[in-house]
MILUMRO-915303 format. One record per residue: residue in three letters; x, y, z of N, C-alpha, C, O in turn; residue number from 1. Coordinates in nm, 4 decimals. Example, Ala and Ser with C-alpha at 12.3 -4.5 7.8 and 13.67 -1.06 7.14 Angstrom:
<rs>
["ALA" [1.3190 -0.5690 0.7800] [1.2300 -0.4500 0.7800] [1.3200 -0.3300 0.7800] [1.4236 -0.3319 0.8465] 1]
["SER" [1.2850 -0.2250 0.7080] [1.3670 -0.1060 0.7140] [1.2900 0.0030 0.7870] [1.3409 0.1138 0.8039] 2]
</rs>
This chain:
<rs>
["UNK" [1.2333 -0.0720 3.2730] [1.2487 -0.1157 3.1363] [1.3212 -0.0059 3.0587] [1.2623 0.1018 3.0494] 1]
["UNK" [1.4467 -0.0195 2.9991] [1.4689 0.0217 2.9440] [1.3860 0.1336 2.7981] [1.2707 0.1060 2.7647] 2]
["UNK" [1.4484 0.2310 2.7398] [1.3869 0.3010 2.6410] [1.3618 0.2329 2.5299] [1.2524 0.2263 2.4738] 3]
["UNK" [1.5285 0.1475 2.4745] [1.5113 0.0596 2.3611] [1.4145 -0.0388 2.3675] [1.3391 -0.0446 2.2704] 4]
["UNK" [1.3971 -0.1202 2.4605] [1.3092 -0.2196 2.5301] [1.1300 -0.1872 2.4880] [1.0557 -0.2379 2.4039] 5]
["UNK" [1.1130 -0.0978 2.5737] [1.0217 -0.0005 2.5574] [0.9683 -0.0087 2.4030] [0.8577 -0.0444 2.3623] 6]
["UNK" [1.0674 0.0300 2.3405] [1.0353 0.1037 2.1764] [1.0075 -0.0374 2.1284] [0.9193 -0.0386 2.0426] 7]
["UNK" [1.0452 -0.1283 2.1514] [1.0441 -0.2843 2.0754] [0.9185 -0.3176 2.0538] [0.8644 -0.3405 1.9457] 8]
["UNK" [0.8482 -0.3207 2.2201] [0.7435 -0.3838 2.2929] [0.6001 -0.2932 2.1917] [0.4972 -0.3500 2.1551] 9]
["UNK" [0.6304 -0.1628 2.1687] [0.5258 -0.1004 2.1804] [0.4843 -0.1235 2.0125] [0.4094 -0.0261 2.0056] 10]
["UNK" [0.4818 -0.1560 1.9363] [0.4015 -0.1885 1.8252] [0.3150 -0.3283 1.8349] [0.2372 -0.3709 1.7496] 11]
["UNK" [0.3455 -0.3822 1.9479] [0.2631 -0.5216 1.9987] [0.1887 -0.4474 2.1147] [0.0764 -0.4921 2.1385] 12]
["UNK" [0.2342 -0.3339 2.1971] [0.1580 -0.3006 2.3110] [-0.0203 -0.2341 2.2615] [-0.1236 -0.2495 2.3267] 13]
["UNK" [-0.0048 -0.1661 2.1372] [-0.1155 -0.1430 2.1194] [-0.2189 -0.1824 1.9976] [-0.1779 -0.2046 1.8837] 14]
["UNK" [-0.3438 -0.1877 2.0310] [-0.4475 -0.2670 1.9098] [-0.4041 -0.2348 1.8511] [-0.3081 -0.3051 1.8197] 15]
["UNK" [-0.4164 -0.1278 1.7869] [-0.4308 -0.0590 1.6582] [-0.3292 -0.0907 1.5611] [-0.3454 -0.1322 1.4463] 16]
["UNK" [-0.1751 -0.0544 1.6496] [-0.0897 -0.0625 1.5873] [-0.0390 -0.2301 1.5199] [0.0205 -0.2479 1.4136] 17]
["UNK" [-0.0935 -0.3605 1.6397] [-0.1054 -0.4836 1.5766] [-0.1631 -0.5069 1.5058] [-0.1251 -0.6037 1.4399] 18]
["UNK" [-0.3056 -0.4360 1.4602] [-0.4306 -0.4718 1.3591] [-0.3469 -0.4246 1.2534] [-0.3130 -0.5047 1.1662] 19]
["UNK" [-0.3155 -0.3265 1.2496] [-0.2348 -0.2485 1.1068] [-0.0992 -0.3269 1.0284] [-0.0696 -0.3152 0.9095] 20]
["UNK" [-0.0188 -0.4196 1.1453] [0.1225 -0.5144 1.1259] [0.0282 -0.6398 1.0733] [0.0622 -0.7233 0.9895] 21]
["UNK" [-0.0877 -0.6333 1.1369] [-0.1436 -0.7772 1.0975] [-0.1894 -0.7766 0.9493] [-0.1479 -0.8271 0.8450] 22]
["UNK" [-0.2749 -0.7112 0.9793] [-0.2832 -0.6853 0.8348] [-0.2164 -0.6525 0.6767] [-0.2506 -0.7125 0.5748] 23]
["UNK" [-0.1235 -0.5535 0.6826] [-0.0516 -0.5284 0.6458] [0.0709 -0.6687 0.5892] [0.1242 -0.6757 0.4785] 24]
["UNK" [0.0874 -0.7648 0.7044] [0.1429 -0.8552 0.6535] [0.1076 -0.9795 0.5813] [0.1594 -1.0569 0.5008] 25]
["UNK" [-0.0355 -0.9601 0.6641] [-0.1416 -1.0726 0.5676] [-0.1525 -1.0459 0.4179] [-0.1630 -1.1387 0.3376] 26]
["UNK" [-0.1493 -0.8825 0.3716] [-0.1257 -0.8746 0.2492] [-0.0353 -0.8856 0.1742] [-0.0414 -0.9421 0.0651] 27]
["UNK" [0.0752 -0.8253 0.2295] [0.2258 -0.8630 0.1656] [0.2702 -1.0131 0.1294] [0.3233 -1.0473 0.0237] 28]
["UNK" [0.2414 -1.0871 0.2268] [0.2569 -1.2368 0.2576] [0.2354 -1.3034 0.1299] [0.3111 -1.3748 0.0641] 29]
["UNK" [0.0905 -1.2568 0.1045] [0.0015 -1.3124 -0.0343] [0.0730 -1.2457 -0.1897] [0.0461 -1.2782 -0.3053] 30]
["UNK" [0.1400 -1.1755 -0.1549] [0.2547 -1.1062 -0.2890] [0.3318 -1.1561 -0.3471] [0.3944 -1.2371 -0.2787] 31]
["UNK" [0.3699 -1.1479 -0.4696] [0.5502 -1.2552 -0.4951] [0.6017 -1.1588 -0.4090] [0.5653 -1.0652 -0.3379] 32]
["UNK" [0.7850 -1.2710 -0.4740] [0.8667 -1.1950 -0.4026] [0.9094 -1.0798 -0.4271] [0.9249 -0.9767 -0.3617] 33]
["UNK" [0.9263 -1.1115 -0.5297] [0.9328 -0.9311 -0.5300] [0.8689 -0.8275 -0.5126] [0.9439 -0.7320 -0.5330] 34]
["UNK" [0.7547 -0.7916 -0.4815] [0.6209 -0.7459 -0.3937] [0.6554 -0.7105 -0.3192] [0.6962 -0.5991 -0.2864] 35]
["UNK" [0.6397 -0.8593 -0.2469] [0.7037 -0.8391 -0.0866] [0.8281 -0.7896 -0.0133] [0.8351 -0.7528 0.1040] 36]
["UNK" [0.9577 -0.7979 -0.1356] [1.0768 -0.7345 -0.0626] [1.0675 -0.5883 -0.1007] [1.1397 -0.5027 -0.0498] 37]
["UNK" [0.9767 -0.5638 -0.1913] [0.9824 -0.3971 -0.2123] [0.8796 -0.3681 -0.1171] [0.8907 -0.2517 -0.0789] 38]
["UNK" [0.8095 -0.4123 -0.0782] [0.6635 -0.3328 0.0078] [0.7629 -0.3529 0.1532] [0.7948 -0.2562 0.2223] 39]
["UNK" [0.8029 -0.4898 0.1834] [0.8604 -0.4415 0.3406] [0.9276 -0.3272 0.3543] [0.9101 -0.2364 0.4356] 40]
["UNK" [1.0570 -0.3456 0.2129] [1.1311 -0.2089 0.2112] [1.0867 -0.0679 0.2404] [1.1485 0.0159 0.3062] 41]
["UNK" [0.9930 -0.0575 0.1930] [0.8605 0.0734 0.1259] [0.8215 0.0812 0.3099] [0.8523 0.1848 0.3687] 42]
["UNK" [0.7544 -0.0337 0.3884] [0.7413 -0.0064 0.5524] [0.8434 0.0724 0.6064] [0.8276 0.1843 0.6553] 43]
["UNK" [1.0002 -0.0192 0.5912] [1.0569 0.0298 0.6475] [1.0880 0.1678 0.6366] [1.0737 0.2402 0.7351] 44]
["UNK" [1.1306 0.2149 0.5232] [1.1436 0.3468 0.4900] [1.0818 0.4264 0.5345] [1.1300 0.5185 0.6004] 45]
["UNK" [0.8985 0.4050 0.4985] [0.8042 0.5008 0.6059] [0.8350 0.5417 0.7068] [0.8307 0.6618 0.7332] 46]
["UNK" [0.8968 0.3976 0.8362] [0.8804 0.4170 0.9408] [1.0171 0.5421 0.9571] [1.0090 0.6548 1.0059] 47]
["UNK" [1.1071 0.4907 0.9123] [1.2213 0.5732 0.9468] [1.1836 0.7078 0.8777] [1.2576 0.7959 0.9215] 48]
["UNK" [1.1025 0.7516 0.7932] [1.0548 0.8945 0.7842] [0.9911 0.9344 0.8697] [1.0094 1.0479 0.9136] 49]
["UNK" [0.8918 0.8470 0.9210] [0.8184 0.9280 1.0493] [0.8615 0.8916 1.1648] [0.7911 0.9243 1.2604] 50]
["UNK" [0.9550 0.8345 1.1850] [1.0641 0.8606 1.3294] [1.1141 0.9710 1.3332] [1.0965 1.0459 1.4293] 51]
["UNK" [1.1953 1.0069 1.2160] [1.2839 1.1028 1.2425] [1.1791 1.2034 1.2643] [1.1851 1.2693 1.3681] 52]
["UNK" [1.0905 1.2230 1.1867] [0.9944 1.3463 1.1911] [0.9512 1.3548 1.3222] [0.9303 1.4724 1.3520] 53]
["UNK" [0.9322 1.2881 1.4003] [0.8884 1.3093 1.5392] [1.0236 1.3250 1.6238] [1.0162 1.4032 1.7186] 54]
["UNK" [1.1433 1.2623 1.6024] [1.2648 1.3012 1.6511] [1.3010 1.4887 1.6541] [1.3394 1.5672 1.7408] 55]
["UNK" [1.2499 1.5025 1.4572] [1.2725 1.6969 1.4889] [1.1359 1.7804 1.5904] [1.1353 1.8968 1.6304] 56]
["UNK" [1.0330 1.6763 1.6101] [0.9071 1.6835 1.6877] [0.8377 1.7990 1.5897] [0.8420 1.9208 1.5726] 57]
["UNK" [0.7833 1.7026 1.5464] [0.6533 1.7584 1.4658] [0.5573 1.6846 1.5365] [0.5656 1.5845 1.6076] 58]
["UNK" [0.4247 1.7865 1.4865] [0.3573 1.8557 1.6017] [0.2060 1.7235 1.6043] [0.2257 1.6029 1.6193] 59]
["UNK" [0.0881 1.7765 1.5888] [0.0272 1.6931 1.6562] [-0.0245 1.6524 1.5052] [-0.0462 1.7419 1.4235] 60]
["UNK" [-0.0457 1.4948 1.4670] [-0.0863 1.4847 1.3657] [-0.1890 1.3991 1.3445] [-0.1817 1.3318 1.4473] 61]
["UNK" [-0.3016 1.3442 1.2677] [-0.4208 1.2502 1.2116] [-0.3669 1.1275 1.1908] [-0.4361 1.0587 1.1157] 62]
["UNK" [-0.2283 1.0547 1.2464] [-0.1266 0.9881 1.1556] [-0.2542 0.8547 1.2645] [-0.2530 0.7435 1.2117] 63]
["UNK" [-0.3162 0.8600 1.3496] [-0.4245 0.7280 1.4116] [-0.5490 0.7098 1.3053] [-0.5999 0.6012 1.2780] 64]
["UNK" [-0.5895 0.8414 1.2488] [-0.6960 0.7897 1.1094] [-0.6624 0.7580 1.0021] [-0.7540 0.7228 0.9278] 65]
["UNK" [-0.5254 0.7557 0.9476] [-0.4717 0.7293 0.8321] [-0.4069 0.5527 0.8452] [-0.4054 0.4651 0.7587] 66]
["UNK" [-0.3525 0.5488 1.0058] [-0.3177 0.3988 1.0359] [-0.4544 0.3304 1.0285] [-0.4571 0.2258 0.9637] 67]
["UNK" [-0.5899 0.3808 1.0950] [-0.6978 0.2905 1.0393] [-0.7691 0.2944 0.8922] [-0.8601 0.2135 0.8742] 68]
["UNK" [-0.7389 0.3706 0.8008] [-0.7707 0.3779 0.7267] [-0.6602 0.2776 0.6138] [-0.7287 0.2225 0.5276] 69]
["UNK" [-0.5310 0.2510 0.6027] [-0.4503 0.1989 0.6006] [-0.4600 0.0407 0.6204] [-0.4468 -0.0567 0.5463] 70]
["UNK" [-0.4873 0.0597 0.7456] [-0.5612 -0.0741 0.8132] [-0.6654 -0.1320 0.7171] [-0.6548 -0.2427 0.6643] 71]
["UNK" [-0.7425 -0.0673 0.7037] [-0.8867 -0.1495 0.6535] [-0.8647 -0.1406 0.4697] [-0.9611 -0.1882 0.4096] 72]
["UNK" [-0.7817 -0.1008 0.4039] [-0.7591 -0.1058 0.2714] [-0.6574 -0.2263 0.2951] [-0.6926 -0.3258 0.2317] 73]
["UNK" [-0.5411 -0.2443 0.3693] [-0.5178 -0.3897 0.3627] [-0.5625 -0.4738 0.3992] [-0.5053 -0.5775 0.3658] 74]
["UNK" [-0.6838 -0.4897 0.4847] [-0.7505 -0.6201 0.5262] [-0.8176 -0.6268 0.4063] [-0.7940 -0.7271 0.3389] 75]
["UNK" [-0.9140 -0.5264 0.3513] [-0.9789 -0.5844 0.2376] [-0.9204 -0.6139 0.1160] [-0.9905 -0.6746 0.0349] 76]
["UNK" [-0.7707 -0.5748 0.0755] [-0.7270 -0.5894 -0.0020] [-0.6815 -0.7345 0.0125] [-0.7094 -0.8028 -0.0860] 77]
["UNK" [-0.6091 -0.8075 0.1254] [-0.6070 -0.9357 0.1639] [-0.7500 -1.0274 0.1809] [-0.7284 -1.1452 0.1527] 78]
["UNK" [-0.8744 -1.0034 0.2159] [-0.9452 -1.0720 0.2071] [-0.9866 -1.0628 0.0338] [-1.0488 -1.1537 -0.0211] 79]
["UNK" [-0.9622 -0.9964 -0.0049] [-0.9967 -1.0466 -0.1618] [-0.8655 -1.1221 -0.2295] [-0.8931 -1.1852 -0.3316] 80]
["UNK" [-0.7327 -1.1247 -0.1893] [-0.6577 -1.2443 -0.1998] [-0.6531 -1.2444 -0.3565] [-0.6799 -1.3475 -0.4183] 81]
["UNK" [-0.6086 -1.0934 -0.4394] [-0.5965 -1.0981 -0.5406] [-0.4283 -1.0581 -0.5306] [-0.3744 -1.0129 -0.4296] 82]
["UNK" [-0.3763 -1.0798 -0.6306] [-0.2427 -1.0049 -0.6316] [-0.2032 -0.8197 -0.6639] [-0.2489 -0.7524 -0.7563] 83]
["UNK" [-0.1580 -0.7982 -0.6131] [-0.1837 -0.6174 -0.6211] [-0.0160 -0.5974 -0.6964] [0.0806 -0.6719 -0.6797] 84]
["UNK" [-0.0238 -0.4735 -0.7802] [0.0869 -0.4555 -0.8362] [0.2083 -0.3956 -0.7474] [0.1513 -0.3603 -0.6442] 85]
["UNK" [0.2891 -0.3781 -0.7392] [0.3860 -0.3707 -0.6689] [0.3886 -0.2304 -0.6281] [0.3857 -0.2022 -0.5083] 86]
["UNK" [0.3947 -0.1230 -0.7356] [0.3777 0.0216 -0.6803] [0.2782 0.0339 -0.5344] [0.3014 0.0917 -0.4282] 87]
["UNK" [0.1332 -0.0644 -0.5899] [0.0355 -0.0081 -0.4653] [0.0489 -0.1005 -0.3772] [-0.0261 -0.0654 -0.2860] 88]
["UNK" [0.0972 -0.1950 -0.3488] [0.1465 -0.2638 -0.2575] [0.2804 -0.1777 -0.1179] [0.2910 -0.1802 0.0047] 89]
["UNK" [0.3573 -0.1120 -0.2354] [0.4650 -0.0536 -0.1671] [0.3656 0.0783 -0.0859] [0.3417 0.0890 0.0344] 90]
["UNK" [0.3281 0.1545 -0.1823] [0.2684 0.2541 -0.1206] [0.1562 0.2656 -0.0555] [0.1242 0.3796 -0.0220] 91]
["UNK" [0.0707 0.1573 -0.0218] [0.0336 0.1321 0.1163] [0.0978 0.0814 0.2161] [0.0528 0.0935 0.3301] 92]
["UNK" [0.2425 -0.0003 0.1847] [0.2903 -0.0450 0.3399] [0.4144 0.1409 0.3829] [0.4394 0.1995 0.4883] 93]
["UNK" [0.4535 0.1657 0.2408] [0.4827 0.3337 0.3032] [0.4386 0.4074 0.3767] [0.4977 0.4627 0.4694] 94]
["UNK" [0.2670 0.4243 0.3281] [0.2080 0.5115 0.3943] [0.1565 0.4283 0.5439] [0.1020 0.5073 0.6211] 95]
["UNK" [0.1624 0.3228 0.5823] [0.0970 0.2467 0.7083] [0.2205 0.2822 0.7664] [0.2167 0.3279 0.8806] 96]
["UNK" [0.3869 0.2634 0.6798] [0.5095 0.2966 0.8206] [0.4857 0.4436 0.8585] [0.4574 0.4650 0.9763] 97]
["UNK" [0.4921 0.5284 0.7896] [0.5087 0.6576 0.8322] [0.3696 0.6548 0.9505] [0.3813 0.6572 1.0730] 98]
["UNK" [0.2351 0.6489 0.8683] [0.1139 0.6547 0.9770] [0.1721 0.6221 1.1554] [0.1802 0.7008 1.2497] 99]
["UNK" [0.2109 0.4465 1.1455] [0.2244 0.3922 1.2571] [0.3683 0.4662 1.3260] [0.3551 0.4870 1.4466] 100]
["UNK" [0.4788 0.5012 1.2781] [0.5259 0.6125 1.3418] [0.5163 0.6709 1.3565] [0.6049 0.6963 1.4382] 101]
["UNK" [0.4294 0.7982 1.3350] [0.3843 0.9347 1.3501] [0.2757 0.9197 1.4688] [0.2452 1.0142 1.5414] 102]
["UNK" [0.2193 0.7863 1.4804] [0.1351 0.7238 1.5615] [0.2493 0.6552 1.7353] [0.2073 0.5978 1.8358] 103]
["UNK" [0.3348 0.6803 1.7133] [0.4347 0.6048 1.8455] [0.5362 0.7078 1.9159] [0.6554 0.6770 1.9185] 104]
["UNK" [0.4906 0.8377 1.9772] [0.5856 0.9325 1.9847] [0.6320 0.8619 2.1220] [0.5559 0.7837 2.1789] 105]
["UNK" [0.7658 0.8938 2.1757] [0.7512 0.8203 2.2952] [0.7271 0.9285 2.4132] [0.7528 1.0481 2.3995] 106]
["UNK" [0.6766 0.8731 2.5256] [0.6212 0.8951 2.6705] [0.7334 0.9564 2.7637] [0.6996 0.9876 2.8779] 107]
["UNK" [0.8775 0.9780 2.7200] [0.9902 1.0393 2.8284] [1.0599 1.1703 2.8124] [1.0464 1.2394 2.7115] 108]
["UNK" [1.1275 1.1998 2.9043] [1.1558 1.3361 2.9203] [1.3340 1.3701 2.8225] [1.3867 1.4532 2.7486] 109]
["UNK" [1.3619 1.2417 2.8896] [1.4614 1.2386 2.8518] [1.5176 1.2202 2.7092] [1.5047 1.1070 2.6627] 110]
["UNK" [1.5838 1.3224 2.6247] [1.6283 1.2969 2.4898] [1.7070 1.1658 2.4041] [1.7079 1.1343 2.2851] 111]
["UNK" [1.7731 1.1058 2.5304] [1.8439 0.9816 2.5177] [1.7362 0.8606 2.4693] [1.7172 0.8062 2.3606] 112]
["UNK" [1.6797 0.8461 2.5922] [1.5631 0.7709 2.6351] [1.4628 0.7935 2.5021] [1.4393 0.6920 2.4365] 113]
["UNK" [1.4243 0.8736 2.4741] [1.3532 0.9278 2.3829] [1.4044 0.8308 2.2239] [1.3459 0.7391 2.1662] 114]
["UNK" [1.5359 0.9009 2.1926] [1.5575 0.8060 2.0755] [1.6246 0.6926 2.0506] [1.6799 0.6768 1.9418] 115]
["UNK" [1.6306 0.5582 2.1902] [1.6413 0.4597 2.1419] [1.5045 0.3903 2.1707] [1.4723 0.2826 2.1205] 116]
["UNK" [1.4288 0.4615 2.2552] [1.2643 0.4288 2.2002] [1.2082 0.4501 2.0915] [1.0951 0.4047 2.0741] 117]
["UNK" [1.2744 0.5261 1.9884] [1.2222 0.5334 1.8806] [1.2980 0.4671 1.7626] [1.2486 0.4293 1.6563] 118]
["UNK" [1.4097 0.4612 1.7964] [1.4889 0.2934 1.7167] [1.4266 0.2164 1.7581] [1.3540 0.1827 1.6646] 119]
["UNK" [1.3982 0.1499 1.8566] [1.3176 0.0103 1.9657] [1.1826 0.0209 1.8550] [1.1704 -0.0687 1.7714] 120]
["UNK" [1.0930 0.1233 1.8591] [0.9998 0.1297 1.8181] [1.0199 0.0309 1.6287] [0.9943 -0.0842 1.5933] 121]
["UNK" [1.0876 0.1773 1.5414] [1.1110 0.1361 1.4212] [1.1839 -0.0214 1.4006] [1.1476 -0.0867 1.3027] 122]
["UNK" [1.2804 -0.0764 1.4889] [1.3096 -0.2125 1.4603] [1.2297 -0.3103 1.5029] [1.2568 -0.4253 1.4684] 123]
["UNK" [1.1009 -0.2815 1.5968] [1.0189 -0.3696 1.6585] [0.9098 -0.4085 1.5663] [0.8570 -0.5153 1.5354] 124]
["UNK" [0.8884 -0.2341 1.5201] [0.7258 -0.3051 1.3612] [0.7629 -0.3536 1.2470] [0.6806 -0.4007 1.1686] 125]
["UNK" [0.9055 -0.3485 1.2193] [1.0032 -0.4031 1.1180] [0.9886 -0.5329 1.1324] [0.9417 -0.6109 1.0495] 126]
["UNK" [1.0395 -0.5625 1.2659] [1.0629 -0.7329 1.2698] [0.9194 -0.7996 1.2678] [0.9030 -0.9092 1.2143] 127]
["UNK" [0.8073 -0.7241 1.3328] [0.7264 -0.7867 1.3362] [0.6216 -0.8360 1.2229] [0.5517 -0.9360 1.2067] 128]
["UNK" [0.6519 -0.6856 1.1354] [0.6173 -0.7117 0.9832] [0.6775 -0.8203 0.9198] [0.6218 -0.9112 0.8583] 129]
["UNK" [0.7988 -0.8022 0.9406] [0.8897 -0.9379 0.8652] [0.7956 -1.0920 0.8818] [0.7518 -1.1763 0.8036] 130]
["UNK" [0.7955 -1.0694 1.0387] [0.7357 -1.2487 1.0706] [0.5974 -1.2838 1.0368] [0.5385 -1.3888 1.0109] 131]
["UNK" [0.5654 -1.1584 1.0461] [0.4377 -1.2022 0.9687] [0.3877 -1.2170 0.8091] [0.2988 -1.2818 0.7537] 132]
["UNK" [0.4714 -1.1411 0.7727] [0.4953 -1.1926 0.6304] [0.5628 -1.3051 0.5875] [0.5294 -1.3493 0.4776] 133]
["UNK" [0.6322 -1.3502 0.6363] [0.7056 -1.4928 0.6527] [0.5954 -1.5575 0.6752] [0.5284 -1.6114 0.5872] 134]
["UNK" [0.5693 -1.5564 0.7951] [0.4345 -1.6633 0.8187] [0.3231 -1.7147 0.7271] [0.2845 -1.8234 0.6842] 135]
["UNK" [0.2766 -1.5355 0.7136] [0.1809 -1.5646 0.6148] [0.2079 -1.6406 0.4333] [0.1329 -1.7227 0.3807] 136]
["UNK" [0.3079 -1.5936 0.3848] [0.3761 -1.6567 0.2775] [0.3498 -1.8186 0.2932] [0.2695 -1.8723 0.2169] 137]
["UNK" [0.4124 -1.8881 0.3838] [0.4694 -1.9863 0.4180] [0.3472 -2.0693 0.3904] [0.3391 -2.1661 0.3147] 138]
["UNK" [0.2324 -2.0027 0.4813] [0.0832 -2.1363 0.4949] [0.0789 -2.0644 0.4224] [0.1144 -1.9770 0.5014] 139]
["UNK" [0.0603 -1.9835 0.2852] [-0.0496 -1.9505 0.1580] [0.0469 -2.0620 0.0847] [-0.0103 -2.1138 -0.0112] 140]
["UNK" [0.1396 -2.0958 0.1009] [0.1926 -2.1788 -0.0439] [0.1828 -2.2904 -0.0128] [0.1660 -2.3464 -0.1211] 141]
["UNK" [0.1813 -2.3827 0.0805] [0.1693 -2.5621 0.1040] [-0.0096 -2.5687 0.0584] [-0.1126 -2.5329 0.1155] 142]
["UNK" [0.0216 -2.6353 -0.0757] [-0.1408 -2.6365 -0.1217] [-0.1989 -2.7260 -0.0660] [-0.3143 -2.7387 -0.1068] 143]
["UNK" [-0.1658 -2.8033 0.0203] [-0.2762 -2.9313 0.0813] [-0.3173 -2.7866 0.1784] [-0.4363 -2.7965 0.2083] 144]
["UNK" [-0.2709 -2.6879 0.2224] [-0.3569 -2.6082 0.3490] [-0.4587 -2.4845 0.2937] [-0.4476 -2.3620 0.3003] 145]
["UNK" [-0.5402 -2.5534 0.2488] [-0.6391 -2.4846 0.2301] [-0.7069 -2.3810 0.3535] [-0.7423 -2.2638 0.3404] 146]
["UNK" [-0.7114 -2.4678 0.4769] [-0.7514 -2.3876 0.5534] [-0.6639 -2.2715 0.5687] [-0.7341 -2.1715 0.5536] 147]
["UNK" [-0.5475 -2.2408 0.5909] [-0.4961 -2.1547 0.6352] [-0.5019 -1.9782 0.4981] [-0.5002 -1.8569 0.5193] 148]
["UNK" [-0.5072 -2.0449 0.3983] [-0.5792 -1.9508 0.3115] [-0.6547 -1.8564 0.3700] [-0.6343 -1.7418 0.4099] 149]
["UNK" [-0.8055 -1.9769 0.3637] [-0.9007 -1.9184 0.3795] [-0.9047 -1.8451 0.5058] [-0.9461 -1.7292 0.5028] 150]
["UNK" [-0.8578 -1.9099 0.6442] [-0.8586 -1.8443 0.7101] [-0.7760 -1.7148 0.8045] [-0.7770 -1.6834 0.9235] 151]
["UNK" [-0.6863 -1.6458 0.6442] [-0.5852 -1.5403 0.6074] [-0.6930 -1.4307 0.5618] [-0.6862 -1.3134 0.5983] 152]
["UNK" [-0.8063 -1.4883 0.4669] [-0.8898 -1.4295 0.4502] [-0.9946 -1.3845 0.5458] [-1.0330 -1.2679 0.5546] 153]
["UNK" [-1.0251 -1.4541 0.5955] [-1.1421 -1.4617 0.7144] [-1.1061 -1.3402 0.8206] [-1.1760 -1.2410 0.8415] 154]
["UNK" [-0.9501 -1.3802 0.8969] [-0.8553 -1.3181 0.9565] [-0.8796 -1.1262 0.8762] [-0.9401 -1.0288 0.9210] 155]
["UNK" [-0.8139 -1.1423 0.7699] [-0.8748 -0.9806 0.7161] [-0.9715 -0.9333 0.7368] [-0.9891 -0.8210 0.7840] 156]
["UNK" [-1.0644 -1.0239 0.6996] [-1.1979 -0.8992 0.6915] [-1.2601 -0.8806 0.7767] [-1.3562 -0.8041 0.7692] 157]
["UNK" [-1.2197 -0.9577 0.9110] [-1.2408 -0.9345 1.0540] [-1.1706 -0.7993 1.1120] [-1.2143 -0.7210 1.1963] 158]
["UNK" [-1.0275 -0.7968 1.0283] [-0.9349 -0.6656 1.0489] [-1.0158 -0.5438 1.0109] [-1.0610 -0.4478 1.0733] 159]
["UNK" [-1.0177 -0.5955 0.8483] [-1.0865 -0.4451 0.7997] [-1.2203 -0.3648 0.8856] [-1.2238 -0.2459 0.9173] 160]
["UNK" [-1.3491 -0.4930 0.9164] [-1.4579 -0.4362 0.9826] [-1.4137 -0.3568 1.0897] [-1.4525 -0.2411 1.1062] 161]
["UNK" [-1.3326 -0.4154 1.1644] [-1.2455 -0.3069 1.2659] [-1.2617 -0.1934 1.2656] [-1.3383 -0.1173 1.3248] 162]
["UNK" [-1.1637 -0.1796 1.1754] [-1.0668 -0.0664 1.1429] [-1.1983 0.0640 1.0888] [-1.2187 0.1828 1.1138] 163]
["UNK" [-1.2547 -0.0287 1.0152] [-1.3785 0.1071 0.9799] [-1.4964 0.1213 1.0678] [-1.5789 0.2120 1.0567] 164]
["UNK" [-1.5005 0.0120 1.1693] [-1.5799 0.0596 1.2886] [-1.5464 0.1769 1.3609] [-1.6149 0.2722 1.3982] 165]
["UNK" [-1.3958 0.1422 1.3757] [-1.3363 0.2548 1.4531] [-1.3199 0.4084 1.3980] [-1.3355 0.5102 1.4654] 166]
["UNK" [-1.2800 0.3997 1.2398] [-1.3225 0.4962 1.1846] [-1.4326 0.5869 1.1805] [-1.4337 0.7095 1.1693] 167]
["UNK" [-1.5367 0.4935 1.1930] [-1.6979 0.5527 1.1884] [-1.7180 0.5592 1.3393] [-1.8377 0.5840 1.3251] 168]
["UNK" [-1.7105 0.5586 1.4068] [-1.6967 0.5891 1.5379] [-1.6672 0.7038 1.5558] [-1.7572 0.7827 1.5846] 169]
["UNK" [-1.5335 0.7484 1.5445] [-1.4501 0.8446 1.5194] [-1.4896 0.9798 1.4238] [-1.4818 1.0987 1.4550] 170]
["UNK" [-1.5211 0.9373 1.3351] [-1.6148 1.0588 1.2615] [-1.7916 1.0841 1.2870] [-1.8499 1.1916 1.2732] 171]
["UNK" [-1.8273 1.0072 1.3104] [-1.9446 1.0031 1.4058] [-1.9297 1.1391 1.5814] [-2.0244 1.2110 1.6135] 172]
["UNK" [-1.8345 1.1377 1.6359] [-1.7678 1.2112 1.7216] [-1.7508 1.2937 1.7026] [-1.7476 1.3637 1.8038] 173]
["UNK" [-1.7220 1.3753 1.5592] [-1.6449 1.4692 1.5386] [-1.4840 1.4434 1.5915] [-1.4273 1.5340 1.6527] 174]
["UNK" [-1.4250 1.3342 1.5681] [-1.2836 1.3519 1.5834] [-1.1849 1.2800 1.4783] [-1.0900 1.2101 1.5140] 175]
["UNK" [-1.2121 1.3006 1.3716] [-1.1378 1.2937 1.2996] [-1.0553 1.4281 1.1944] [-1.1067 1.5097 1.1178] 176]
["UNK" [-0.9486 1.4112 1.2224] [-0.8874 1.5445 1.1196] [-0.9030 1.6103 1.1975] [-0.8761 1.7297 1.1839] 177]
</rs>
C-alpha cells in the first residue's frame, strides 16, 4: 500500500480518531452555514498546522488527551443540539485538527513515504469531516425525520461517554500529560 494510500485510510483506521470525525461532524452538521464553512475551514487549517509540525518532527506530545477531550466537548455539545456561536465552533474543530494530527505521525523510514502519508492523512480527515457534515446537515433538516435528529443526539452522547471513559481511565493510570 502505498504512503498516500496509507495516510487516507488512517483517520478511519483508528477509534479514536473516527469518534473525534464523528463527532465533530455531528456538531458542525447541526450549525448554519456559515458555522459550518468556517469550523470545517478552522479543521482544516488545524490539521495542516499539525502536519507540518510533525513534518519539522516535533517531539512527543498529549495531542491523544486533547483529541479525547475534544471528542467529548463535541459529543456533548451535539447531544444538547443547541446552536454554538461560530468562534467556538471553529475553535474546537481547530483544536480537534491540530490534536488528530499531532495524533497521526506516520510509521516509515522513508522521508518521501513519510510525507505523502501525511497529505493522505490531512486530505483523508478532511474528506471525511466533510461527509459527515453533509450527512449530518442533510437528515437534521427534512422535518418529517425526526428520528434521525434524535438519533444524532443519542449517537453523541454515546461518543462523549466514550471519550471521558477513556479519559478517566487514562488519568486513573497516571498517563495523562
Amino acid at each position: 500500500m502505498s504512503g498516500f494510500v496509507a495516510g487516507l485510510l488512517h483517520p478511519l483506521a483508528l477509534p479514536a480518531h473516527v469518534l473525534a470525525l464523528l463527532a465533530l461532524g455531528l456538531l458542525i452538521g447541526q450549525q448554519t452555514a456559515r458555522t459550518r464553512h468556517v469550523s470545517w475551514a478552522a479543521f482544516v487549517a488545524g490539521a495542516a498546522v499539525g502536519l507540518t509540525a510533525i513534518a519539522f518532527g516535533v517531539g512527543q506530545t498529549s495531542a491523544a488527551d486533547v483529541l479525547h477531550a475534544t471528542t467529548f466537548a463535541s459529543g456533548v455539545s451535539a447531544a444538547i443540539a443547541r446552536p454554538l456561536p461560530t468562534l467556538a465552533c471553529a475553535l474546537l474543530a481547530v483544536i480537534a485538527g491540530v490534536a488528530l494530527a499531532l495524533d497521526s505521525p506516520p510509521e516509515t523510514i522513508s522521508i518521501a513515504v513519510a510525507t505523502a502519508t501525511l497529505v493522505g492523512t490531512g486530505l483523508g480527515a478532511s474528506l471525511t469531516l466533510a461527509i459527515i457534515v453533509t450527512g449530518t446537515n442533510y437528515l437534521t433538516r427534512v422535518r418529517e425525520w425526526n428520528w434521525a435528529r434524535l438519533g444524532g443526539r443519542i449517537l453523541s452522547s454515546w461518543i462523549a461517554a466514550s471519550a471521558i471513559l477513556v479519559l478517566a481511565v487514562r488519568f486513573v493510570r497516571g498517563q495523562m500529560f
